[in-house]
Backbone as numpy.savetxt, mean C-alpha at the origin, in Angstrom:
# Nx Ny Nz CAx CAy CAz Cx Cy Cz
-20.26 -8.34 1.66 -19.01 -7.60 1.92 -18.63 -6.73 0.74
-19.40 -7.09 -0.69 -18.96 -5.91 -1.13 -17.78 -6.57 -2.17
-18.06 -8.02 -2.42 -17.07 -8.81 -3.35 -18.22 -9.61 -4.33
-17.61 -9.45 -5.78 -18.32 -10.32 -7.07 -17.51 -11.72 -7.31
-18.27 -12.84 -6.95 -17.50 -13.92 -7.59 -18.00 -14.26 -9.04
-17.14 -14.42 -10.07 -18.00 -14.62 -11.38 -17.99 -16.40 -11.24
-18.35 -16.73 -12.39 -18.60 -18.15 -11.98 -17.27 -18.82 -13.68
-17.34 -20.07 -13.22 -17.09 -20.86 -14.67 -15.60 -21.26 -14.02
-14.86 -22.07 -14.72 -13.45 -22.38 -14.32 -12.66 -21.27 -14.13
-12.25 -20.23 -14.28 -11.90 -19.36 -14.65 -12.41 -18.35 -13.25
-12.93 -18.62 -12.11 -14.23 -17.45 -11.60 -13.00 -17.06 -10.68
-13.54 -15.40 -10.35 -13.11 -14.91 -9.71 -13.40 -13.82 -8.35
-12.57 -13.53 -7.63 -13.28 -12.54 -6.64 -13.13 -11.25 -6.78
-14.27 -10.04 -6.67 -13.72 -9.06 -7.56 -14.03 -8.26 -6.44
-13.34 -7.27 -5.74 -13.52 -6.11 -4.50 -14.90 -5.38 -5.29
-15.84 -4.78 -4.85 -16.80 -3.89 -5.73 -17.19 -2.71 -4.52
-17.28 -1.86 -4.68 -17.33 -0.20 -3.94 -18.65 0.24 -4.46
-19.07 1.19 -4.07 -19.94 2.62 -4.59 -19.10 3.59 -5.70
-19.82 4.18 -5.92 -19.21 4.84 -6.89 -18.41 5.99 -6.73
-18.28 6.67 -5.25 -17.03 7.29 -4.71 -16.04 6.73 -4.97
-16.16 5.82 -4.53 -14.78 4.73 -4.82 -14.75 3.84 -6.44
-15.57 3.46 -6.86 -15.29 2.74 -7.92 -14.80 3.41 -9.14
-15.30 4.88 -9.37 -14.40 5.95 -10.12 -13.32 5.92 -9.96
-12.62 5.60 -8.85 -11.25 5.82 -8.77 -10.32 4.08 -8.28
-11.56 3.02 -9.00 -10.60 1.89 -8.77 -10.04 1.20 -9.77
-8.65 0.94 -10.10 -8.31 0.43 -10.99 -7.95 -0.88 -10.83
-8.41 -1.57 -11.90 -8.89 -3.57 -11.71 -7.71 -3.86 -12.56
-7.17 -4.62 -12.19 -5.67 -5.20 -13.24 -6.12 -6.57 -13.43
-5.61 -6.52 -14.85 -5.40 -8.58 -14.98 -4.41 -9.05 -14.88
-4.09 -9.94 -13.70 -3.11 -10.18 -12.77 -2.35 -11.31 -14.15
-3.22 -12.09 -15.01 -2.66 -12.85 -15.63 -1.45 -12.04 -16.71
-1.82 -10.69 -16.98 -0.50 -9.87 -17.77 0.69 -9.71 -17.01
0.85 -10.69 -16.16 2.13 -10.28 -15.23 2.37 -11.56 -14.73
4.06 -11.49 -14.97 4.51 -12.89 -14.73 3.91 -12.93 -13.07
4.40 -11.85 -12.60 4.62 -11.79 -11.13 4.26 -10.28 -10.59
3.26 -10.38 -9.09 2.91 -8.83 -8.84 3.80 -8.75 -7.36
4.56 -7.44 -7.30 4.88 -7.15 -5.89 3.91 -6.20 -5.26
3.98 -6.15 -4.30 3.14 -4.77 -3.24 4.44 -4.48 -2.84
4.60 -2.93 -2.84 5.51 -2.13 -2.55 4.60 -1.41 -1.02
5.71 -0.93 0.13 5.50 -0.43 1.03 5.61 1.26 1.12
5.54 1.94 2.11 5.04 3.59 1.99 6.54 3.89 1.88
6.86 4.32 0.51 8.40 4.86 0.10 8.55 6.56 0.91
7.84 7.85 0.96 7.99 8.42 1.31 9.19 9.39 0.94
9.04 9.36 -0.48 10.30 10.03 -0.93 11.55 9.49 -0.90
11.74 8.44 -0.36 13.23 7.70 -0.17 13.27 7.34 -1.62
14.02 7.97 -2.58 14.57 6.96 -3.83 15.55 6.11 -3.81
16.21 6.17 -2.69 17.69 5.68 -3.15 17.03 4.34 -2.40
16.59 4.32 -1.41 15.94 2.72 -1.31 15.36 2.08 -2.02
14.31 2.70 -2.46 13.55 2.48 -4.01 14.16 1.78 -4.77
15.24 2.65 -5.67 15.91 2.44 -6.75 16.96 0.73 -6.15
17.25 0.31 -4.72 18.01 -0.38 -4.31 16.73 -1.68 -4.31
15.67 -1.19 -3.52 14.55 -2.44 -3.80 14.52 -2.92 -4.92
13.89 -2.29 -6.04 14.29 -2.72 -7.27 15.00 -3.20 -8.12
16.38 -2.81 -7.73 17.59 -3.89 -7.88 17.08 -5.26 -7.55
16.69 -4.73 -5.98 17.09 -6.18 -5.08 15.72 -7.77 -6.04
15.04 -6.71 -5.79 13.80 -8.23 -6.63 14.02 -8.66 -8.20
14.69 -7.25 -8.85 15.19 -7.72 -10.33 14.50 -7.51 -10.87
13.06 -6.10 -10.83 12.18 -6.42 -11.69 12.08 -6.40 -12.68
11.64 -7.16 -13.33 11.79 -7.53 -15.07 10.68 -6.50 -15.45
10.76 -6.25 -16.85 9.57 -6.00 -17.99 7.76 -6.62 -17.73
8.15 -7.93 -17.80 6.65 -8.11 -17.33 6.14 -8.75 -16.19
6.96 -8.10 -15.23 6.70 -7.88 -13.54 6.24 -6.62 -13.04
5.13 -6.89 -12.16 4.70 -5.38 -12.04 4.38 -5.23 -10.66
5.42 -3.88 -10.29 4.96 -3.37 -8.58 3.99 -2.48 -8.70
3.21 -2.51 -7.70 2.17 -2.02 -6.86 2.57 -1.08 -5.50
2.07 -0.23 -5.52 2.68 0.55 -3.87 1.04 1.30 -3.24
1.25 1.09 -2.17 0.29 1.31 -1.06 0.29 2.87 -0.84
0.79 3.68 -1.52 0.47 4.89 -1.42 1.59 5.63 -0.45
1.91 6.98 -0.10 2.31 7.70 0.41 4.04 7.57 0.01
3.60 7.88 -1.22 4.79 7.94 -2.37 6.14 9.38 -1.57
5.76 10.05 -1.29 5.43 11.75 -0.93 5.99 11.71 0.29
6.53 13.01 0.33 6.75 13.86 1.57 7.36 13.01 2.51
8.43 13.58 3.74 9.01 13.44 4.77 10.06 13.14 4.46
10.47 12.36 3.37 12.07 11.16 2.83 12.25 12.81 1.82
13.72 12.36 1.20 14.82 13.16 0.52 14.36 13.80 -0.41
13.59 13.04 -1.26 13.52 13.41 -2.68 11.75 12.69 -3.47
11.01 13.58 -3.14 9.94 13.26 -3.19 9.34 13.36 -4.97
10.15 14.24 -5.82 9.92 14.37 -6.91 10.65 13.00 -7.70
11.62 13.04 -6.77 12.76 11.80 -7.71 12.09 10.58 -7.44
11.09 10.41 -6.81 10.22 8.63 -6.34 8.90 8.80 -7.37
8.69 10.08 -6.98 7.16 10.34 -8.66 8.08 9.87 -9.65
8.44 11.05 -10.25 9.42 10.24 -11.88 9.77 8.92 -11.86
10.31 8.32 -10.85 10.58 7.07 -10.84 9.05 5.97 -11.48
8.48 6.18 -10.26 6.97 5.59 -10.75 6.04 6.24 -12.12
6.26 7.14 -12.12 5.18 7.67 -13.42 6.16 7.39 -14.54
7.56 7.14 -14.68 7.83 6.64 -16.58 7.74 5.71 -16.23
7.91 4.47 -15.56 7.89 3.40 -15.86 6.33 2.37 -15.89
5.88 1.51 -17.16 4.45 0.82 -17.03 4.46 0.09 -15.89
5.20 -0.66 -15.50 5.19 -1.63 -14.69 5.26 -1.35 -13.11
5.03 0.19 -12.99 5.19 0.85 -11.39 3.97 1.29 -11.52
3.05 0.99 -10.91 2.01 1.82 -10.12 1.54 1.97 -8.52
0.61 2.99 -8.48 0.63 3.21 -6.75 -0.95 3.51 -6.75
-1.40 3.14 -5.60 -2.79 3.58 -5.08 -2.51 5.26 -4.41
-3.49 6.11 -4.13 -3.05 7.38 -3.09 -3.24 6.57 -1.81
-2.45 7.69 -1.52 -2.05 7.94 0.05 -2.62 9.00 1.02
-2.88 8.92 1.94 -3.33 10.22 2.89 -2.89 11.02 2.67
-1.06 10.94 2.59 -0.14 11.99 2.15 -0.23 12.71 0.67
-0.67 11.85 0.03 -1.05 12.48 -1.44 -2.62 13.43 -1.22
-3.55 12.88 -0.51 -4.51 13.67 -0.44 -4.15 14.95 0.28
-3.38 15.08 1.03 -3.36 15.94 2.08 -2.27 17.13 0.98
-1.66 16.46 0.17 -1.04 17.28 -1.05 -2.27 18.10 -1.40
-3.16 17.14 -2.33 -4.15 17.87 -3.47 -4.88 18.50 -2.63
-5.41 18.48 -1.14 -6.07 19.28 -0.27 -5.21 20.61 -0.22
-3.75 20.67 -0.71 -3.49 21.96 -0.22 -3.36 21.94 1.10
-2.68 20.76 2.13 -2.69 21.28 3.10 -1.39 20.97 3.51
-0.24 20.54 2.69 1.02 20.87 3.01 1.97 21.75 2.23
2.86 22.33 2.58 4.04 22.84 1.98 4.51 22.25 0.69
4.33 21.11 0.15 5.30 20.95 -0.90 4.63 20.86 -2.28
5.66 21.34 -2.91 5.20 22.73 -4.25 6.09 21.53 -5.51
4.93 20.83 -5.83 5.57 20.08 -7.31 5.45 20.77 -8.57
6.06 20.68 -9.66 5.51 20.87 -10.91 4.75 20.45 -11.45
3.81 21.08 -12.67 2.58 20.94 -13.22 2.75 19.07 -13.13
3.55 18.57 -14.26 3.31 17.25 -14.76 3.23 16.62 -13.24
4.02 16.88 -12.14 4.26 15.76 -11.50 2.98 15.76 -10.24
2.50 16.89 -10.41 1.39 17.18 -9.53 -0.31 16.90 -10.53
-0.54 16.34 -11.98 -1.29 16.05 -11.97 -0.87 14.65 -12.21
0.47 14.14 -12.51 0.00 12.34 -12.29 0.08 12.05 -10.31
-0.23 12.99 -9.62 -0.94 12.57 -8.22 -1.82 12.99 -8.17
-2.48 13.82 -9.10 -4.09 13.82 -8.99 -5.11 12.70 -9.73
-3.97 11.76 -10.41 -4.58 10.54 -11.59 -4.65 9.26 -10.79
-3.43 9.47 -9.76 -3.25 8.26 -8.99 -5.22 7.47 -7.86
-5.22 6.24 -8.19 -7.00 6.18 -8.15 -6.47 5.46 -6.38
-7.42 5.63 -5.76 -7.97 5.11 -3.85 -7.43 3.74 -4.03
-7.62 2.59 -5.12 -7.90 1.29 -4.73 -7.22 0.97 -6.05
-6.25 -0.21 -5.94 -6.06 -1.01 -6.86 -6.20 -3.03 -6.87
-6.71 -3.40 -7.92 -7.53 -4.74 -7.57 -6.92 -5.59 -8.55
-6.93 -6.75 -8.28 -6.86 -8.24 -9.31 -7.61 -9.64 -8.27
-7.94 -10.68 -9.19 -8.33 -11.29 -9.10 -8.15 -11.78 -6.85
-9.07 -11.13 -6.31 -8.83 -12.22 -4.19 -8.06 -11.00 -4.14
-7.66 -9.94 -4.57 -6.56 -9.08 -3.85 -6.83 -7.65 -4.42
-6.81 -6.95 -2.69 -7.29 -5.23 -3.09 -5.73 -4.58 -2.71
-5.22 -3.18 -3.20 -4.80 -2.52 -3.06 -4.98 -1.22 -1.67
-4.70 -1.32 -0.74 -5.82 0.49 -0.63 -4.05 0.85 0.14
-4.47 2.29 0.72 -3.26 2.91 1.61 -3.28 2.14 3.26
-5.18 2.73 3.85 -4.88 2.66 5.00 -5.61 0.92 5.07
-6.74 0.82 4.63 -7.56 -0.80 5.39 -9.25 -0.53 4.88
-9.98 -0.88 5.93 -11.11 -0.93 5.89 -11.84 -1.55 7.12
-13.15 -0.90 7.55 -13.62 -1.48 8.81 -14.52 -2.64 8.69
-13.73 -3.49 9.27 -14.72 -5.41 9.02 -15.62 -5.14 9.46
-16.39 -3.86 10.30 -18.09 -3.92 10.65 -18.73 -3.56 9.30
-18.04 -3.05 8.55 -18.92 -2.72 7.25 -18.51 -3.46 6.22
-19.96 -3.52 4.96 -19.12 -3.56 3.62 -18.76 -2.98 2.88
-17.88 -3.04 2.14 -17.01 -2.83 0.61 -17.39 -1.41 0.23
-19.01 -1.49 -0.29 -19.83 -0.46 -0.46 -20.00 0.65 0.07
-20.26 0.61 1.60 -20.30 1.45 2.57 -19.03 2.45 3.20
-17.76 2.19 2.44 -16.55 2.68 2.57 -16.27 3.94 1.57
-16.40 5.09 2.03 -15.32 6.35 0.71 -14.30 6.10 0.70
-13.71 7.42 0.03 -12.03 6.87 0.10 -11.71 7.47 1.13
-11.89 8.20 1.83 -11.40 8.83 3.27 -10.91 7.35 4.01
-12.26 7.02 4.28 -11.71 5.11 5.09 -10.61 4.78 4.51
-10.47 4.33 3.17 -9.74 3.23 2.77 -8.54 4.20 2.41
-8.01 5.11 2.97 -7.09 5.95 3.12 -6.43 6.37 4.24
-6.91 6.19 5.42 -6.80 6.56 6.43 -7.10 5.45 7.78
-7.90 4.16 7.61 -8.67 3.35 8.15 -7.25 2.51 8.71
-6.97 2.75 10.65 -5.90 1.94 11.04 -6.61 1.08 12.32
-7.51 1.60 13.30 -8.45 1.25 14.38 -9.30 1.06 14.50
-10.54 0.89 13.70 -11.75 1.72 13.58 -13.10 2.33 14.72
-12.28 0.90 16.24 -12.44 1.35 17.25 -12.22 1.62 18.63
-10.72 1.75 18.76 -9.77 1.69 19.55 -9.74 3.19 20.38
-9.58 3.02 21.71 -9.17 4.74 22.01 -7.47 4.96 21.68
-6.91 3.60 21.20 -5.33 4.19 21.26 -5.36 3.54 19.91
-5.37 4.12 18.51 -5.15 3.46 17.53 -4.14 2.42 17.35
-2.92 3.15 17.79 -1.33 1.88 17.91 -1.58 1.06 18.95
-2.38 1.09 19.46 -2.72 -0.26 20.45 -4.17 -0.99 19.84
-4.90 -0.86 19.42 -6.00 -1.90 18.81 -6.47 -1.70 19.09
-7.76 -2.84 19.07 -7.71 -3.75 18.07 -6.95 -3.24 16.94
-6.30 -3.47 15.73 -6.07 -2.81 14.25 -7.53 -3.53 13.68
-7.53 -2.47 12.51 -8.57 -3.13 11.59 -8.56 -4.42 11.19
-7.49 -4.76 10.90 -7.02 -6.54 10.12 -7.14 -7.19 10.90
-7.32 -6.79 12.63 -7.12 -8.02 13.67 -8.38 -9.02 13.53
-9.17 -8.19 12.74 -10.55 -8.68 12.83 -11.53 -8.67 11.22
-10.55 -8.31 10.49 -10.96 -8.61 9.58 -11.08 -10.02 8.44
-12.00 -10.86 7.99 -12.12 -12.00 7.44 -12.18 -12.34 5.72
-11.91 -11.10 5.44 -11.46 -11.48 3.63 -13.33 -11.86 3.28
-12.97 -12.12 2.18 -12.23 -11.67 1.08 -12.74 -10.26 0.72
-11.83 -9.55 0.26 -10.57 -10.08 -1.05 -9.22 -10.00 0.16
-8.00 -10.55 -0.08 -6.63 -10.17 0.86 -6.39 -8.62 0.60
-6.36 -7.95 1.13 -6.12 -6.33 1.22 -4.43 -5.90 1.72
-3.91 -5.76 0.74 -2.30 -4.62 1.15 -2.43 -3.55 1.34
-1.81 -3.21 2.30 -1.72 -1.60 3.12 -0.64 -0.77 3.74
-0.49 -0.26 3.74 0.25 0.39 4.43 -0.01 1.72 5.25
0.08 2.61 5.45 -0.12 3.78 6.30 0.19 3.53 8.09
-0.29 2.25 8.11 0.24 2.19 10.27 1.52 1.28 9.67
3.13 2.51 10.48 3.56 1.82 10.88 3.77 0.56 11.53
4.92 -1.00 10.91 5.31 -1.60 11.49 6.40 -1.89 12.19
7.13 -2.54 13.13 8.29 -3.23 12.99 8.94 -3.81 12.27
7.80 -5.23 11.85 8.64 -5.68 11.11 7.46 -6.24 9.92
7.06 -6.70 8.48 6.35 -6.64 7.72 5.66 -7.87 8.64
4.11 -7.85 8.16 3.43 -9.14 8.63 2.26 -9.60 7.43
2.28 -10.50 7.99 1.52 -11.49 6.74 0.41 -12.14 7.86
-0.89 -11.78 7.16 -2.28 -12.37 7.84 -2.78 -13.18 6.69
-3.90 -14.14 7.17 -4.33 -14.73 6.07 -5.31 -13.74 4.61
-5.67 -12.90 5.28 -6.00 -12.13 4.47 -5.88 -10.55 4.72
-4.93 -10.30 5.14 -3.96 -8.72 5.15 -2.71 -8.78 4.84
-1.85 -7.92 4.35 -0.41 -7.96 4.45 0.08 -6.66 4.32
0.54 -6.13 5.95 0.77 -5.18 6.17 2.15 -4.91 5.96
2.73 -3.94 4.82 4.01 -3.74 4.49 4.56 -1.98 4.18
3.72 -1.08 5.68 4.61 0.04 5.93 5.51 -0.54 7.12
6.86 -0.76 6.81 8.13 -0.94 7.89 9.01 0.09 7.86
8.66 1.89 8.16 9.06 2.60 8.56 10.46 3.18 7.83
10.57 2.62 6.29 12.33 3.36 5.48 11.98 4.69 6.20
11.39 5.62 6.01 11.94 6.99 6.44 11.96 6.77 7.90
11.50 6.39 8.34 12.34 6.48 10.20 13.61 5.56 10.55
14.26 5.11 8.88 15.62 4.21 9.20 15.04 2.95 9.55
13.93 2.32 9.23 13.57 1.11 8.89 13.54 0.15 7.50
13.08 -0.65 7.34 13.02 -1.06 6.08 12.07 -0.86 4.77
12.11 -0.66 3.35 11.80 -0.49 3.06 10.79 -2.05 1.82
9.88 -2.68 2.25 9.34 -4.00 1.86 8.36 -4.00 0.81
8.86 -5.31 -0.08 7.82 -5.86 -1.12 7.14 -6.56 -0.43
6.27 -7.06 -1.05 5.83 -8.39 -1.24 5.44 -9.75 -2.53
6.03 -10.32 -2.33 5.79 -11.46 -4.17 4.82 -12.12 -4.19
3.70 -11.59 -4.29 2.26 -12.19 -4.68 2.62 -13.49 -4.89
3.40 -14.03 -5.89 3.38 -15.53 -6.60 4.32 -16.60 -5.72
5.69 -15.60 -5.16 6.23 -16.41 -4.39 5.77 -16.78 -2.82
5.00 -15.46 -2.44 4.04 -15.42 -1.04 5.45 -15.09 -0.13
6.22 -14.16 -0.63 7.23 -13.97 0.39 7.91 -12.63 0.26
8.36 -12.08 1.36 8.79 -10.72 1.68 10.25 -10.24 0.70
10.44 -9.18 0.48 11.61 -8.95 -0.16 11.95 -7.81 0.88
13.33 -6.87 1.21 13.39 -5.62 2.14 14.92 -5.15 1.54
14.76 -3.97 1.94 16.21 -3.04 1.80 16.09 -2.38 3.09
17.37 -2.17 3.66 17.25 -1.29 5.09 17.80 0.04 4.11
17.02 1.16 5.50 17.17 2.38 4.96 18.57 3.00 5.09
19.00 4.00 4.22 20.20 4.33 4.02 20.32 5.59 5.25
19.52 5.64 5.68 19.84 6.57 7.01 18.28 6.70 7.57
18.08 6.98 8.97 17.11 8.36 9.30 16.72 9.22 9.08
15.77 9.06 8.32 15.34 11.28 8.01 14.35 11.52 8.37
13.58 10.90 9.60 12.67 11.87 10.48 12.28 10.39 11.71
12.38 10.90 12.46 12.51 10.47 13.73 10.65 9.66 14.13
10.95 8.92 14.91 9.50 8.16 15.19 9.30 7.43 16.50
8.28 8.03 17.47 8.33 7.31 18.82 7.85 5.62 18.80
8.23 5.20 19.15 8.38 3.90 19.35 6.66 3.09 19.93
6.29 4.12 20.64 4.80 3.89 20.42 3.61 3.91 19.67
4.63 4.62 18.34 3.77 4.86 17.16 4.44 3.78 15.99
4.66 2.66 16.50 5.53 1.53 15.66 4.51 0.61 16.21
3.64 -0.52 15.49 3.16 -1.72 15.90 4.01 -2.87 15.70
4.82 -3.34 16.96 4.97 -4.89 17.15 4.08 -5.78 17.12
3.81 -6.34 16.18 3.17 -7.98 15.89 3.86 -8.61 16.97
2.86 -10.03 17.85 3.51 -10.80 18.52 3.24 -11.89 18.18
1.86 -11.74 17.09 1.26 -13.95 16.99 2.42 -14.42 16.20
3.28 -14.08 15.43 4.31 -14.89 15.07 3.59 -15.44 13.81
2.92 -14.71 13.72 1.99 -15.31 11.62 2.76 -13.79 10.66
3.70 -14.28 10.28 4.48 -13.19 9.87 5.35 -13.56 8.97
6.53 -12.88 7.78 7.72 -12.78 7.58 8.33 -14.26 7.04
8.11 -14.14 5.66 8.97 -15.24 5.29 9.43 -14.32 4.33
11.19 -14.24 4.31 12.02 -13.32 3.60 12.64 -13.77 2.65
13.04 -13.74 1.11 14.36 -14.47 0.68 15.11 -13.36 0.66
């Protein structure tokens, strides 16, 4: 699959790619951190942001993680970069939406600094059983066999209705546990080895962590609607393997 276990008391599971991808994966040592969150697709919303962050308290040597699609559609898309690029303890994987930036294929016009720390931002972020990406990855393949296009974009891999399934995770068996975001949810869900935490802040949904150490959800509801979303493009979870909140 495309995972290194090292050996000794100490051993670990390490995600490993090709070198499309491994250029752009950054490996953390989970032990420099009291505690890791996974942050969900902010989308320019700061003021949720800045309220999430309240809400979990993050300290100095607590460190969030975000699933990418920092960008575009929400209020203030420059004010969620700055947010994440001064601070050490904020980082983000890209997003479709960030690629689809550096492709030049949308409208929005950043400044120099803030448009090359989204060209720095790397496909995959890793620590010890746990990957980072935006979109997933297809359980028919391994690790290796994935660019970053997949693990950017990857919600069906063979469905004729993507928001109807299979999803990739329905069928995927670890290791490593993979956070994602890019397919809309309802409501955040927790698999044994996925944890899907886009819950829709810019369509006036919530905006979700996750506490690696505590194994439990954190959320802020969004401070309004700022772009509308059909309801068929929202996945309801029904197995009820989901959502433990404090």
């Amino acid at each position: 699959m495309g995972v290194t276990r090292t050996e000794g008391p100490d051993a670990e599971i390490r995600p490993t790619f090709d070198e499309t991808v491994e250029s752009r994966h950054e490996r953390l040592d989970a032990d420099e951190w009291r505690t890791i969150y996974v942050v969900g697709d902010v989308h320019g919303c700061r003021r949720e942001l800045e309220r999430l962050l309240d809400r979990i308290d993050l300290a100095a040597d607590e460190l969030a993680v975000f699933v990418g699609d920092l960008i575009r559609k929400g209020p203030d898309t420059e004010g969620v970069l700055e947010l994440v690029r001064d601070r050490r303890n904020l980082k983000s994987v890209r997003g479709n939406n960030e690629a689809k930036y550096l492709r030049g294929e949308t409208d929005l016009d950043l400044p120099p600094d803030l448009a090359a720390f989204v060209g720095r931002l790397p496909v995959a972020i890793s620590w010890d059983g746990a990957l980072v990406v935006h979109g997933g990855v297809d359980p028919r393949r391994p690790l290796p066999d994935h660019d970053p296009v997949d693990l950017l974009n990857m919600r069906a891999p063979h469905a004729a209705d993507e928001y109807e399934g299979p999803l990739w995770y329905d069928e995927y068996e670890g290791p490593p546990r993979i956070f994602f975001g890019h397919t809309v949810h309802g409501r955040a869900t927790e698999r044994e080895h996925a944890v899907a935490l886009d819950t829709g802040c810019v369509h006036g949904g919530d905006l979700t962590a996750y506490d690696c150490g505590a194994g439990e959800f954190v959320a802020v509801s969004a401070c309004e609607r700022y772009l509308d979303r059909s309801e068929d493009k929202i996945v309801s979870p029904e197995d009820g393997r989901d959502t433990v909140f404090r």
